[in-house]
Residue frames as a rotation matrix with the C-alpha (Angstrom) as fourth column:
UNK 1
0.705 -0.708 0.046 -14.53
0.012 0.077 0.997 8.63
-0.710 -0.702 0.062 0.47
UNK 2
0.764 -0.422 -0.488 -11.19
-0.644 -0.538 -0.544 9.18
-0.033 0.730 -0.683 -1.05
UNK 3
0.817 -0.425 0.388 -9.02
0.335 0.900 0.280 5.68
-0.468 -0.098 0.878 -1.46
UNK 4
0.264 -0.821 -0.506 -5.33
-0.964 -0.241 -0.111 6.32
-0.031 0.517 -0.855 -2.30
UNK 5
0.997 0.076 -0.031 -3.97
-0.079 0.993 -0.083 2.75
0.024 0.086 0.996 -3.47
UNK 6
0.300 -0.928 -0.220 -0.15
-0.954 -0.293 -0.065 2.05
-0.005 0.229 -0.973 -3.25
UNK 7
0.933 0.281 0.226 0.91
-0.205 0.929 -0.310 -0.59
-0.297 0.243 0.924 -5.32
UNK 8
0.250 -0.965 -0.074 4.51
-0.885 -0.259 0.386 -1.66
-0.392 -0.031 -0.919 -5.04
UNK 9
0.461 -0.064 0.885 4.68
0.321 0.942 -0.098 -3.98
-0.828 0.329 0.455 -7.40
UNK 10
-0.177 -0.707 -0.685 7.42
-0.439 -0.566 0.698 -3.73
-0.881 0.424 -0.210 -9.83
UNK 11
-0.977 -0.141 0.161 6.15
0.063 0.529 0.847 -5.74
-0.204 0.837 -0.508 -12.63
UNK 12
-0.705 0.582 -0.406 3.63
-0.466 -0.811 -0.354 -4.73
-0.535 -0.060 0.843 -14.40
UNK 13
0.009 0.807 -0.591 0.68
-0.977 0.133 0.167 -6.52
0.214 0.575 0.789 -15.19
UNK 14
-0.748 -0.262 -0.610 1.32
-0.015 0.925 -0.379 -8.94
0.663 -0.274 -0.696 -12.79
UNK 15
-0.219 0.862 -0.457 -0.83
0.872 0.383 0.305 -10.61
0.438 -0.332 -0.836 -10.02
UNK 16
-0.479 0.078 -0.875 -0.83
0.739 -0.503 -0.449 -7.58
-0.475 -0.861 0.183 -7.65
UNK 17
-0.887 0.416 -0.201 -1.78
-0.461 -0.769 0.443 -5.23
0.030 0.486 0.874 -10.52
UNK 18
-0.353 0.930 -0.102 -5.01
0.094 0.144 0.985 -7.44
0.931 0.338 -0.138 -11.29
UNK 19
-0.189 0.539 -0.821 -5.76
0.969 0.237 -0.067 -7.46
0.158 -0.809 -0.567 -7.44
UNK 20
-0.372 0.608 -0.702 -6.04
0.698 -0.315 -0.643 -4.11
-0.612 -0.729 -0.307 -7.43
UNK 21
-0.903 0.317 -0.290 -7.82
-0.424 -0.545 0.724 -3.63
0.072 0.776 0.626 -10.20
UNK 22
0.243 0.846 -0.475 -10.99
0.635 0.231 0.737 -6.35
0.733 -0.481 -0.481 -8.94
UNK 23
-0.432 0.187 -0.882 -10.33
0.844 -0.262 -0.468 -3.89
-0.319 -0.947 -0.044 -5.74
UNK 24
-0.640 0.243 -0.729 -11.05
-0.118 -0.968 -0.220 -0.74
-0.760 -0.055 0.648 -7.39
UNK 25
-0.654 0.755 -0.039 -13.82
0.090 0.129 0.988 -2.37
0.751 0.643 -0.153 -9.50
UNK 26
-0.114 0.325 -0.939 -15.15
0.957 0.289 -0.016 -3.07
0.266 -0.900 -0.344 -6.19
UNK 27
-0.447 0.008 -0.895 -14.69
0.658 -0.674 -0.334 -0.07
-0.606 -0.738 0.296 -4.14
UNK 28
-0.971 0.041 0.234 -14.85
0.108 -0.803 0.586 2.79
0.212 0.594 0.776 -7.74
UNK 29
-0.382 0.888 -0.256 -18.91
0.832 0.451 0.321 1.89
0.401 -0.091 -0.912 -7.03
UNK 30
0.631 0.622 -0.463 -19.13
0.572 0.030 0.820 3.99
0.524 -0.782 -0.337 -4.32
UNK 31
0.518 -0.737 -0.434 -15.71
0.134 -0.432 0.892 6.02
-0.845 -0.520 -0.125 -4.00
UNK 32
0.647 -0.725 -0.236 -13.03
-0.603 -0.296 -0.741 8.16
0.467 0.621 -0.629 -6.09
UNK 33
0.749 -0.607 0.266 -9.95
0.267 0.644 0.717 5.62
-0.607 -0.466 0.644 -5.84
UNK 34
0.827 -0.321 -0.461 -6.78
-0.560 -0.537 -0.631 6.81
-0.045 0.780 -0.624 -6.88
UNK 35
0.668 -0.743 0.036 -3.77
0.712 0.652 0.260 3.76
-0.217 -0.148 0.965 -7.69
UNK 36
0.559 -0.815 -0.150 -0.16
-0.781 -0.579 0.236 5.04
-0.279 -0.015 -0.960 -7.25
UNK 37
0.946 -0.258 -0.198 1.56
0.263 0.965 -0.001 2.47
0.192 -0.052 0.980 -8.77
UNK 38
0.794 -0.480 -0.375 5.02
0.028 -0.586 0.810 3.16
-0.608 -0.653 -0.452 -7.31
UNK 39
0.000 -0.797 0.604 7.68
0.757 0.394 0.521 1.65
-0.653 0.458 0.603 -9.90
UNK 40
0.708 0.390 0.588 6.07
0.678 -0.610 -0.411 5.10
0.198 0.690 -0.696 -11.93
UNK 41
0.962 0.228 0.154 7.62
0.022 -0.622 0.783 6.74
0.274 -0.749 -0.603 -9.13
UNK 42
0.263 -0.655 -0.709 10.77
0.451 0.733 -0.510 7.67
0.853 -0.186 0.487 -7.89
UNK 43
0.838 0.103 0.536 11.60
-0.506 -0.222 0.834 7.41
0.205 -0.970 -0.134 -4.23
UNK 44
-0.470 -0.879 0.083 14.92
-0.430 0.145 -0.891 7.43
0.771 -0.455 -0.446 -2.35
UNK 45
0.087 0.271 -0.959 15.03
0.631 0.729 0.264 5.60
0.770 -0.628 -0.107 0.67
UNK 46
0.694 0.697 0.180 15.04
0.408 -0.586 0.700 7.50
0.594 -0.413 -0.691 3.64
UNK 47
-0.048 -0.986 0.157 18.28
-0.092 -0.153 -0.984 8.96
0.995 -0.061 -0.083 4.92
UNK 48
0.024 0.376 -0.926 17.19
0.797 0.553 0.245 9.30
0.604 -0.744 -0.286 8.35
UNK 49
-0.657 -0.620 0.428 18.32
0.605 -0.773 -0.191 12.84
0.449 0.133 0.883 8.88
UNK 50
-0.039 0.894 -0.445 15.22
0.999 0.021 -0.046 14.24
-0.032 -0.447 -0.894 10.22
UNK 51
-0.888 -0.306 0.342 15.60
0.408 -0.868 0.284 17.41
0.210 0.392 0.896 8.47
UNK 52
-0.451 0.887 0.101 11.99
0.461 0.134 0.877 17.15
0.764 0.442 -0.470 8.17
UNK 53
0.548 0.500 -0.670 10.66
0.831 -0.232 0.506 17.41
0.098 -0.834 -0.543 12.14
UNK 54
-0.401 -0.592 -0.699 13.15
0.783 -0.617 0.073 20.73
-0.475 -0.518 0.711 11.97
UNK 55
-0.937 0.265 0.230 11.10
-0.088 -0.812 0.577 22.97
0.339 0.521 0.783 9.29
UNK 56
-0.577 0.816 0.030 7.70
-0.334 -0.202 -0.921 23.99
-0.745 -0.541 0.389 9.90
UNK 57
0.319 0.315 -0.894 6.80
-0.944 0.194 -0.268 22.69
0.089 0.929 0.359 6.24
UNK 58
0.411 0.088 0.907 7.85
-0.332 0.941 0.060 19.23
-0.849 -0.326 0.416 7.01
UNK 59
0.692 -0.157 -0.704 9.76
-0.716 -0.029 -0.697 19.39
0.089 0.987 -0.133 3.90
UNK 60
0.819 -0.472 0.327 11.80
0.381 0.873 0.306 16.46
-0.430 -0.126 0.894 3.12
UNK 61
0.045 -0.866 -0.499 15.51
-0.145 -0.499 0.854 17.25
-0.988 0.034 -0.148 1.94
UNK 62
-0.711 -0.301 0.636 15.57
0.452 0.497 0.741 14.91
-0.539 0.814 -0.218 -1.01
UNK 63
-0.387 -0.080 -0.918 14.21
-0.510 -0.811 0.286 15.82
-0.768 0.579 0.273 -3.96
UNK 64
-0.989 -0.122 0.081 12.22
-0.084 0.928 0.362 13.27
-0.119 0.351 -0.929 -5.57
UNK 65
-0.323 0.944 0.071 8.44
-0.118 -0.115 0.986 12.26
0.939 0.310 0.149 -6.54
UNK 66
-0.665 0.355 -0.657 7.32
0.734 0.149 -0.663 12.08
-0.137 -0.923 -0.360 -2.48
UNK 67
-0.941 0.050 -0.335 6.44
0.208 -0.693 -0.690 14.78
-0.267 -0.719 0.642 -2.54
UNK 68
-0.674 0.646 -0.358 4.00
-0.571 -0.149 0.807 13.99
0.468 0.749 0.469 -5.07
UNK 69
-0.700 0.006 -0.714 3.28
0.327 0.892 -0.312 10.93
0.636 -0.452 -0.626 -2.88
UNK 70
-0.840 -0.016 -0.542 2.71
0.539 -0.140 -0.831 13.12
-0.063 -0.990 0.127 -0.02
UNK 71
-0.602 0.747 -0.284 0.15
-0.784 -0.620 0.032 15.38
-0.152 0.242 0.958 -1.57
UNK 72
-0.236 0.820 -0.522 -2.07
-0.234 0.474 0.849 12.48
0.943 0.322 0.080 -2.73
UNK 73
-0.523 -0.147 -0.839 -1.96
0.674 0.532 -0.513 11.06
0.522 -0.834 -0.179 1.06
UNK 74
-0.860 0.300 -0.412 -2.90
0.322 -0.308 -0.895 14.26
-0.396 -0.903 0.169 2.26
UNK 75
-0.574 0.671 -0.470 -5.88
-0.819 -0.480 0.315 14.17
-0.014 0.566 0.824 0.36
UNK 76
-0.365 0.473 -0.802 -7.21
0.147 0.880 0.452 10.22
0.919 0.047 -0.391 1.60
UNK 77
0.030 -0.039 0.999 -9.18
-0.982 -0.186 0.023 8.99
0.185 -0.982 -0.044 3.94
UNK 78
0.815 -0.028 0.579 -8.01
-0.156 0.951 0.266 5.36
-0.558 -0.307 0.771 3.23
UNK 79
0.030 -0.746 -0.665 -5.01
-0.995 0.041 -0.092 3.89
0.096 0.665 -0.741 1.93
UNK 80
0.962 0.195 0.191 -4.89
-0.172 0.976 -0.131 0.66
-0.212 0.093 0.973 0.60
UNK 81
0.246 -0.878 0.411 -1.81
-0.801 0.054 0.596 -1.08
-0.546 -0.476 -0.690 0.54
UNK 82
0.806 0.443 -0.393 -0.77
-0.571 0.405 -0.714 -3.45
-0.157 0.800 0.579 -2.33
UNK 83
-0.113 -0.965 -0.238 2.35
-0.993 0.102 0.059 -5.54
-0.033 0.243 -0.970 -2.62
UNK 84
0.368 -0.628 -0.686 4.20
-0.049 0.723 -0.689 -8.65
0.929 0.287 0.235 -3.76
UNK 85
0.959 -0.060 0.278 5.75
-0.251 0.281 0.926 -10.56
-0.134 -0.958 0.254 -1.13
UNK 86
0.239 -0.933 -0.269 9.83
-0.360 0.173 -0.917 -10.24
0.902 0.316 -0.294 -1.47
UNK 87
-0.710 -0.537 -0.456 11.89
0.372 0.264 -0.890 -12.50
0.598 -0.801 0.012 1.14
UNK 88
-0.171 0.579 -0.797 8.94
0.910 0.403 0.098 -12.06
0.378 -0.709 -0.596 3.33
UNK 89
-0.303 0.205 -0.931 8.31
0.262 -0.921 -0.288 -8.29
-0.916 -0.331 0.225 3.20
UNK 90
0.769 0.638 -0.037 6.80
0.254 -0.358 -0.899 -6.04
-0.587 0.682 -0.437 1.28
UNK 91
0.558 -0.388 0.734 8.38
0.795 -0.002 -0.606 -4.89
0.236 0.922 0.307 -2.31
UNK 92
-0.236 -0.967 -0.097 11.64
0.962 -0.247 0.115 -2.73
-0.135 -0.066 0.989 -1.88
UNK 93
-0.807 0.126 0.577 9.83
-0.018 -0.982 0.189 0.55
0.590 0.142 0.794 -3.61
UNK 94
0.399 0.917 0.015 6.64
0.501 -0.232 0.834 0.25
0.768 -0.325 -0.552 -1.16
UNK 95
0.388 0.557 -0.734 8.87
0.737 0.292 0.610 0.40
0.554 -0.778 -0.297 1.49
UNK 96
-0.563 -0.820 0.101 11.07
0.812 -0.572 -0.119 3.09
0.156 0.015 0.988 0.37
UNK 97
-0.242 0.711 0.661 7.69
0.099 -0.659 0.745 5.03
0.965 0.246 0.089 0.30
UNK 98
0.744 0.620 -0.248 6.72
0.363 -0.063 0.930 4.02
0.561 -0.782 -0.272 4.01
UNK 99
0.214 -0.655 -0.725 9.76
0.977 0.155 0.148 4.56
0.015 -0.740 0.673 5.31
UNK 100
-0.750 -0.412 0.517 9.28
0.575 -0.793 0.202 8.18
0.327 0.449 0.832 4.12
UNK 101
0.366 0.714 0.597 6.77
-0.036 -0.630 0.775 8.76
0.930 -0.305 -0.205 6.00
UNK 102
0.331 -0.150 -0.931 8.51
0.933 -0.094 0.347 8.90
-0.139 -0.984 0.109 9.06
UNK 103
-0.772 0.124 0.623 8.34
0.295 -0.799 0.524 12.32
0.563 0.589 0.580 8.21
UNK 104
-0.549 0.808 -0.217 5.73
-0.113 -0.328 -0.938 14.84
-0.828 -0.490 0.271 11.21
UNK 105
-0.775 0.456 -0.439 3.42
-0.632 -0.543 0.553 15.04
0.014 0.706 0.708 7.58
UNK 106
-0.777 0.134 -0.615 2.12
0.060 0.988 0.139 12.37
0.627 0.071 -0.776 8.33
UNK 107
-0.798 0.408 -0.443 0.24
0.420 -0.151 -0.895 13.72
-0.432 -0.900 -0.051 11.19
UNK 108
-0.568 0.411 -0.713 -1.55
-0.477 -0.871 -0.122 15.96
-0.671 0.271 0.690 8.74
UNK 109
-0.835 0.313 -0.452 -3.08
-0.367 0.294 0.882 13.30
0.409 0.903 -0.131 6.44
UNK 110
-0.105 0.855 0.507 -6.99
-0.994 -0.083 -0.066 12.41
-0.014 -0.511 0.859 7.35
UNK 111
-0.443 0.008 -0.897 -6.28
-0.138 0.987 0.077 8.58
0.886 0.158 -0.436 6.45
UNK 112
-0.262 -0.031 0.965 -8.61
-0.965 0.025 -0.261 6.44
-0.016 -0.999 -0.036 9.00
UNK 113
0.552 0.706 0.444 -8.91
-0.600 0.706 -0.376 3.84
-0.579 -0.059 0.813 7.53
UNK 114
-0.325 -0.772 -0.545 -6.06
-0.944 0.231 0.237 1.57
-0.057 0.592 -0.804 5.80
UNK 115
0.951 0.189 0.243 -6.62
-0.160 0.978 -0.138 -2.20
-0.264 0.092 0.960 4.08
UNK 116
-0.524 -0.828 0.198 -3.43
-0.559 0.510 0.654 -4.82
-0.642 0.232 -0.730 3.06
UNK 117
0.974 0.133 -0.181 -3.70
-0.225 0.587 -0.778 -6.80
0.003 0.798 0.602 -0.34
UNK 118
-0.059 -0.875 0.481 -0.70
-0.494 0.445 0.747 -9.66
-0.868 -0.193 -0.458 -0.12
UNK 119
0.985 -0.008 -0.175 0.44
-0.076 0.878 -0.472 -11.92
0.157 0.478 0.864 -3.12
UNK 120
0.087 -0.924 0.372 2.83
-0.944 0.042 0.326 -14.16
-0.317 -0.380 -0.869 -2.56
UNK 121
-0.016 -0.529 -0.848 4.61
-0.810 0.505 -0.300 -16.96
0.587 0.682 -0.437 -4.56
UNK 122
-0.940 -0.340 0.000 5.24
-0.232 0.640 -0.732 -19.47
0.249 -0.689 -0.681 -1.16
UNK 123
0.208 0.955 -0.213 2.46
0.012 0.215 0.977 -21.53
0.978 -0.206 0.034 0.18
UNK 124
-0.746 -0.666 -0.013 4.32
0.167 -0.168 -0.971 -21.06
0.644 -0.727 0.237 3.52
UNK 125
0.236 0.897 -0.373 1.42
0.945 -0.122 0.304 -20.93
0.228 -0.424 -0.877 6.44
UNK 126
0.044 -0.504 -0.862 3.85
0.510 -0.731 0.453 -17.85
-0.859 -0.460 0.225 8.15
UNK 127
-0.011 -0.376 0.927 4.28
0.998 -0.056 -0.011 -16.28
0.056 0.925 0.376 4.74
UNK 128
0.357 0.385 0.851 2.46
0.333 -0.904 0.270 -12.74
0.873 0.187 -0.451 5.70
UNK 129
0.300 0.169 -0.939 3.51
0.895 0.291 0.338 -12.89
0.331 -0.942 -0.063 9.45
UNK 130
-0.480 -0.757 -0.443 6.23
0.822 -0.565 0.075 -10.59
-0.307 -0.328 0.894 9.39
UNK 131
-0.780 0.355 0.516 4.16
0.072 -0.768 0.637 -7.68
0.622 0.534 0.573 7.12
UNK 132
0.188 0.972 0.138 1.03
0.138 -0.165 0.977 -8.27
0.972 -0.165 -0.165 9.00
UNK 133
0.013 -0.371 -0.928 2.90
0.999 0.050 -0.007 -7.76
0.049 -0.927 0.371 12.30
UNK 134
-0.832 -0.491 0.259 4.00
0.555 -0.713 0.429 -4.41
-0.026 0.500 0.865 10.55
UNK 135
-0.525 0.820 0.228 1.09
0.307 -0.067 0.949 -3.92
0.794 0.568 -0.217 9.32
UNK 136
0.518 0.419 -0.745 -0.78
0.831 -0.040 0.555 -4.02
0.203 -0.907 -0.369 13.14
UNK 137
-0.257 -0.801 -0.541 1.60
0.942 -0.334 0.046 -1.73
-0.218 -0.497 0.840 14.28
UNK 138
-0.912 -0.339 0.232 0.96
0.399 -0.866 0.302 0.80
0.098 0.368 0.925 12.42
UNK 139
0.060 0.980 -0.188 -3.05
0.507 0.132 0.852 0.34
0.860 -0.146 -0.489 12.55
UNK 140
0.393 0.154 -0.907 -2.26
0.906 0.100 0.410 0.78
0.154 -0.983 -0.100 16.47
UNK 141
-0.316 -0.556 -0.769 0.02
0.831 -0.553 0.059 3.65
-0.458 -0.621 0.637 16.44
UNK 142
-0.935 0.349 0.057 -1.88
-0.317 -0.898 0.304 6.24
0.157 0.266 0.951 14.10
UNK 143
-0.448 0.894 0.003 -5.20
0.187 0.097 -0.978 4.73
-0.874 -0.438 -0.210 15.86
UNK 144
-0.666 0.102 -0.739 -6.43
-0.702 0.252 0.666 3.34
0.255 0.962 -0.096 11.50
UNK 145
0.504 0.680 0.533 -9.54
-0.440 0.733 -0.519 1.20
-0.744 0.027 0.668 11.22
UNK 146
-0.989 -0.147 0.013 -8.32
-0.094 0.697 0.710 -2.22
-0.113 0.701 -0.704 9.22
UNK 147
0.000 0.890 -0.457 -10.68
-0.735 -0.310 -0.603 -2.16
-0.678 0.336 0.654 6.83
UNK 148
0.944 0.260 -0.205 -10.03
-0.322 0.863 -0.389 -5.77
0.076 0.433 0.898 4.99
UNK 149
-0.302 -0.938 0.169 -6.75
-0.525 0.311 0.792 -8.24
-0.796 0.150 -0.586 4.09
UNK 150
0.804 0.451 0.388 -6.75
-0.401 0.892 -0.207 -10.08
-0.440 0.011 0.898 1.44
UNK 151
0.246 -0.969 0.020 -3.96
-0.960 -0.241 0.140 -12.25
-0.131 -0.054 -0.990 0.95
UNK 152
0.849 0.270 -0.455 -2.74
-0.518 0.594 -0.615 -14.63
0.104 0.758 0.644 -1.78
UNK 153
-0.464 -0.826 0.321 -0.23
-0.570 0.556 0.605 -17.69
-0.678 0.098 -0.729 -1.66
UNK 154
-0.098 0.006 0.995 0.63
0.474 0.880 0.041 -19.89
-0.875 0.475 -0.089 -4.31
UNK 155
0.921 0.372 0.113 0.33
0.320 -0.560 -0.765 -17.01
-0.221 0.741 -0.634 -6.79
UNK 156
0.354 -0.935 0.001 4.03
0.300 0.115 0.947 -16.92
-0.886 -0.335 0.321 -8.95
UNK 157
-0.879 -0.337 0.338 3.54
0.416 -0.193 0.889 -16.06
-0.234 0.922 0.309 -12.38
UNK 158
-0.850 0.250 -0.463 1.86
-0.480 -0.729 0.488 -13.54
-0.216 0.638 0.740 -14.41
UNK 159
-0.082 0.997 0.002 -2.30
-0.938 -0.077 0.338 -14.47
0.337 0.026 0.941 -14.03
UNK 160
-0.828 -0.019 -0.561 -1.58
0.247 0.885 -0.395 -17.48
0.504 -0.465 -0.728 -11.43
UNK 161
-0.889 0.458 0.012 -4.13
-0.076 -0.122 -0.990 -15.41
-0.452 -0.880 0.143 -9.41
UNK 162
-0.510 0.813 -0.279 -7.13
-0.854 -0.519 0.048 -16.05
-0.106 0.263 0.959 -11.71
UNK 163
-0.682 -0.426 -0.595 -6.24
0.125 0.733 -0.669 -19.48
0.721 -0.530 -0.446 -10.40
UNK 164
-0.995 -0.071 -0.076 -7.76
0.093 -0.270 -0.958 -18.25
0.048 -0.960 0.275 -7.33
UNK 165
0.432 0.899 -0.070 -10.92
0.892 -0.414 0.184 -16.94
0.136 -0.142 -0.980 -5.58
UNK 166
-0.002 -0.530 -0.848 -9.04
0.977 -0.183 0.111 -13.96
-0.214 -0.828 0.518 -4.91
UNK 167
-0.943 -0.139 0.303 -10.12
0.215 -0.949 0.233 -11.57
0.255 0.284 0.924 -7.22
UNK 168
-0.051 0.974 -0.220 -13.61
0.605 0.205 0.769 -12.17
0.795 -0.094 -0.600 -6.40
UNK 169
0.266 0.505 -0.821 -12.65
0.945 0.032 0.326 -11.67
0.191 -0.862 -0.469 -2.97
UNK 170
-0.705 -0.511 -0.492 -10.57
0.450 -0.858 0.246 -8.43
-0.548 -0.047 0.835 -2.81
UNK 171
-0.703 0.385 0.598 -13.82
0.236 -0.666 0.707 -7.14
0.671 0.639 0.377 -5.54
UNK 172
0.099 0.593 -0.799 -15.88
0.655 0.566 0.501 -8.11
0.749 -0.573 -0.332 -2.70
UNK 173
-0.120 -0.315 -0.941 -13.82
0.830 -0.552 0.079 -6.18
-0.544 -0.772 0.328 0.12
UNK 174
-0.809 -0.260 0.528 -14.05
0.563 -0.604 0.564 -3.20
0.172 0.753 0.635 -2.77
UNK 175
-0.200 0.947 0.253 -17.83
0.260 -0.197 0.945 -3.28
0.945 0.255 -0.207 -2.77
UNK 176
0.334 0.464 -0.821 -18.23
0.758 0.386 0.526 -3.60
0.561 -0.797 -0.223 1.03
UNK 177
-0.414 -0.792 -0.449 -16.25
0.890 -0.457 -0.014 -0.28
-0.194 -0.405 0.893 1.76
């Protein structure tokens, strides 16, 4: 299987990078995995303009690395999902990336299968609520096997998560894919 990762963590070498690295120790076993870290990347936000659903190429107007984006995507059949928890959503460049897929191309990508890796600073019980609400949603409307969560509070500085069980587990959910 073909795993695109998108990790929207802006700091590098922080907890979210090491989760998905134990993920793609985990998963590399047994699958080609390919990490996008996004902050590499640049992506506009999404104008809304729907230029896109008017060409037969689904081309986006803007000009920017999506399109690079978009080619890896249409080459998965899972996407893992990586992020930092900011004010209770995902990280500002993941979501400049999803929000670019509202975009018909989307139809065209073989993804069936999508996991969610959370870290998050708050020990807050609600902490994921809002993302994993998201998160369902989207499962439901492109009809996506959830294929794991795992998902870290209390993790705030640079290698709090080795603190944790959490790389274990996420190497775990890696292997089991």
């Amino acid at each position: 299987m073909n795993i695109l990762m998108l990790s929207g963590s802006p700091r590098k070498g922080g907890n979210t990078d090491l989760l998905v690295e134990a993920f793609v120790k985990g998963a590399s076993q047994k699958h080609h995995i390919e990490v996008v870290s996004i902050r590499d990347y640049k992506v506009n936000p999404c104008m809304g303009c729907n230029a896109c659903f008017r060409n037969e190429s689904y081309t986006c107007v803007q000009k920017d690395d999506m399109a690079l984006i978009y080619e890896k995507m249409s080459q998965a059949d899972m996407l893992v999902i990586a992020s930092p928890v900011y004010f209770y959503g995902l990280s500002a460049q993941l979501k400049a990336v999803i929000d670019r897929c509202h975009n018909p191309i989307r139809d065209t990508f073989p993804i069936k299968k999508m996991a969610l890796l959370l870290v998050g600073a708050a020990t807050l019980p609600e902490l994921f609520d809002s993302i994993l609400a998201q998160y369902q949603l989207c499962l439901n409307f492109f009809k996506l096997e959830d294929a794991g969560r795992v998902l870290v509070r209390g993790v705030k500085d640079k290698g709090d998560i080795k603190t944790t069980d959490a790389l274990n587990e996420v190497f775990e959910l890696g292997q089991q894919i």
